[in-house]
C-alpha positions, 0 to 999 in steps of 0.5 A: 488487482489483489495480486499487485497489493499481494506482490507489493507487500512481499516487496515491502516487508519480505517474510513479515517479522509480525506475521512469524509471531503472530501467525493467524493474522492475514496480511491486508490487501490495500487497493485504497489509498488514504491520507491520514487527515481523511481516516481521520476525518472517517473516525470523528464522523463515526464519533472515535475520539481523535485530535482537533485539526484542519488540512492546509494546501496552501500559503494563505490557507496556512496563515490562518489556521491557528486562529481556527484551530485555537488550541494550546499546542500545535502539531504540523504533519506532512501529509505523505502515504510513508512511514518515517515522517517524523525523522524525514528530511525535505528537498530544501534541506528541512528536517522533520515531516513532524513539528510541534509548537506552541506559537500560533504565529510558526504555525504558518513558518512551519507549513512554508517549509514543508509545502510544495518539498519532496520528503524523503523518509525510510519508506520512500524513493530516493527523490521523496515524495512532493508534499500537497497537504499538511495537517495542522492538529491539536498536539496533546501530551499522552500520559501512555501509550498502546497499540489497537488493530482490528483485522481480518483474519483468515485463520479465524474466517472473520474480524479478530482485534490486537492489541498490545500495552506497548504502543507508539513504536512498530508492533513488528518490534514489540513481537519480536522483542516480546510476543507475550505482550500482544494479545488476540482476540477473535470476534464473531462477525454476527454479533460484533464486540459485545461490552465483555470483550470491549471490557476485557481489551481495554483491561488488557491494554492497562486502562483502569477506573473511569477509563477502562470504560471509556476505552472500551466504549471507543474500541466498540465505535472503532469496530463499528466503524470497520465494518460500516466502511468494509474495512481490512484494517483499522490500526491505531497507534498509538492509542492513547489517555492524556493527562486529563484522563481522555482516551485518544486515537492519535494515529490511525490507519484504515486500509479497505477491502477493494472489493466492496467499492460499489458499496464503497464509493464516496470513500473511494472517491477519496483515493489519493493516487498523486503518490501512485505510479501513473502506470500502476493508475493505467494499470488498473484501469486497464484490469492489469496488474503492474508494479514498477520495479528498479531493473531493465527486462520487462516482464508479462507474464500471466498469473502473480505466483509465475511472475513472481518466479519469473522475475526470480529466474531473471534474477538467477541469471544476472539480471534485474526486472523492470517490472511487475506485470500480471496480465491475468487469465482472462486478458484480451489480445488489446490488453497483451496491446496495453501492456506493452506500452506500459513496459515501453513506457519505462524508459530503463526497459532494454529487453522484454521476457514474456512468460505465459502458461496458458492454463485459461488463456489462449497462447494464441490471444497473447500471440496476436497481442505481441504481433500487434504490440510489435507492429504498432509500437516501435519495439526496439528492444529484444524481445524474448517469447516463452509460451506453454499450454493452451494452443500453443502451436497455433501461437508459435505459428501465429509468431513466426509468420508474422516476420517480426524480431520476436526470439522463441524459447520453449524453456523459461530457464533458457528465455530468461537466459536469453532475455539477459544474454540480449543486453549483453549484445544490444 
């Protein structure tokens, strides 16, 4: 399953711009999705200090959350798993995830327009997202603004905290622009942050006086809460001091490590998947690791780095994959079954490449998987067949015996050629 989130996260950032300047930062995993409403909610019951506020799913809900609330200035928040909300436009040609108010009665206006509306931002498909919660909060001024993470790195084998006096904007940015600005500090797992290092990163995010305390009393809460939760990441941004002199986390994101959700389950049961893929929801399900992508070849291949070359060599020849699809070293012949019909399930799929190094599988499993994918689903597409590696010729028996329309390679260079040449053809 880590191999989706790996393979996910190359798609979304490339070679990382923060990751070039900061180097000993490991890039997270995230299995769990969270909105921002819960993460906060998470934060307050570990007693980090966050904004008043209240989640509203529905028109009745909306005209009486002001009332609830009782704050002087209102911020209204779609609550989507994207970036670029703020600058989003909605299907019904509202403009802006993000509102602030200070008239309890636009509260419920300003919730009308945004329930029910896809919102488009620079982080989503073309189609938006369709927006089921929104998130009403107290809006408080910040007087300044920095930027505080808590990760885990592997450079260091354990938890290290960034920090930067330039919050409110992307970190990846301020690294660029100026690396000198971000600062690193490596914790030991055993001891956790002692009141120096709780002291010293609030003196390096500019707090002084009564605050330099109070920021450091909320950076030593935030990892505690990181550790309670198994977190890979706790972000906020921005964290901040009002006017008043209160130290705030105004956003935050928390991402998880996967593997602790036996340890885990109330937050897990919070996973918000109405934004996720339902073949991706199958997919995990099933032990398979899928990724839809925007192409018309299918690919199943085993192993993340092979089905990253895959898609690469498709892509040499002319062609675009329709998908991301690891089936992994342990599959069985009703798994190959499976995920068949998740590649079959998109209906831009117009050819299917298999590319399996049986290494630990057995050819002849993944060939028994696509002769009973083929006789059970109406596999109208070509389909091309390279296999190498662990009792590859029973496989090639198994294949061509069974009678069916299946195009042997033995080259990957050459299947991926055919697999685009068939489109040409069909």
């Amino acid at each position: 399953m880590a191999a989706t989130n790996v393979f996910r996260s190359l798609l979304a950032c490339g070679a990382p711009k923060l990751c070039k300047q900061i180097p000993a930062v490991a890039v997270p995993l995230r299995m769990l999705h969270l909105q921002e409403y819960q993460s906060k909610k998470l934060m307050a019951e570990g007693g980090v200090a966050v904004q008043k506020f209240q989640v509203v799913t529905s028109l009745e809900e909306a005209e009486h959350v002001a009332e609830k609330l009782k704050v002087d200035e209102y911020v209204i928040k779609a609550q989507i798993l994207a970036g670029g909300r703020g600058k989003g436009v909605f299907s019904n040609g509202f403009r802006g995830g993000v509102h602030l108010t200070k008239d309890p009665s636009k509260v419920a206006g300003i919730v009308e327009s945004m329930l029910g509306y896809n919102l488009v931002t620079k982080q989503t498909h073309k189609e938006g997202v369709k927006v089921q919660k929104v998130m009403v909060a107290e809006a408080l001024d910040i007087a300044r603004e920095t930027y505080l993470a808590i990760l885990m790195d592997r450079h260091v084998s354990g938890p290290i905290l960034i920090g930067s006096r330039h919050g409110g904007m992307d970190i990846e940015e301020v690294a660029e622009k100026d690396p000198d600005a971000i600062f690193k500090m490596p914790i030991d797992i055993m001891l956790g942050v002692s009141d120096e290092q709780a002291l010293k990163a609030s003196g390096e995010l500019g707090f002084t006086g009564v605050h330099l305390k109070e920021a450091a009393e909320q950076i030593k809460r935030l990892y505690d809460l990181f550790i309670k939760v198994d977190a890979t990441q706790v972000e906020i941004n921005p964290f901040g001091e009002t006017p008043d002199g209160r130290v705030v986390c105004f956003d935050a994101k928390v991402n998880f490590d996967d593997n602790a959700e036996y340890r885990q389950r109330e937050i897990f049961a919070m996973d918000d998947l109405s934004e996720t893929d339902p073949r991706e929801v199958i997919a995990t399900k099933l032990h398979l690791s899928y990724v839809g992508l925007e192409g018309n070849i299918g690919c199943l291949v085993n192993g993340a780095g092979l089905a990253m070359a895959t898609m690469d060599i498709i892509k040499l020849h002319g062609g675009e994959p329709a998908n991301f699809l690891d089936v992994g070293g342990a599959v069985t012949e009703d798994q190959v079954y499976e995920a068949f019909k998740l590649i079959k399930a998109d209906k831009h799929v117009k050819a299917i490449l298999v590319n399996v190094f049986g290494g630990i599988v057995n050819c002849a499993t993944i060939a028994n998987g696509i002769t009973h994918a083929c006789e059970k689903i109406n596999m109208d597409v070509p389909l091309v067949v390279r296999l190498e590696g662990t009792n590859v010729e029973e496989a090639k028996k198994i294949l061509s015996e069974s009678n069916l329309p299946i195009d042997p390679v033995d080259d990957l260079d050459e299947a991926a050629r055919e697999a685009v040449k068939s489109l040409e053809l069909s």
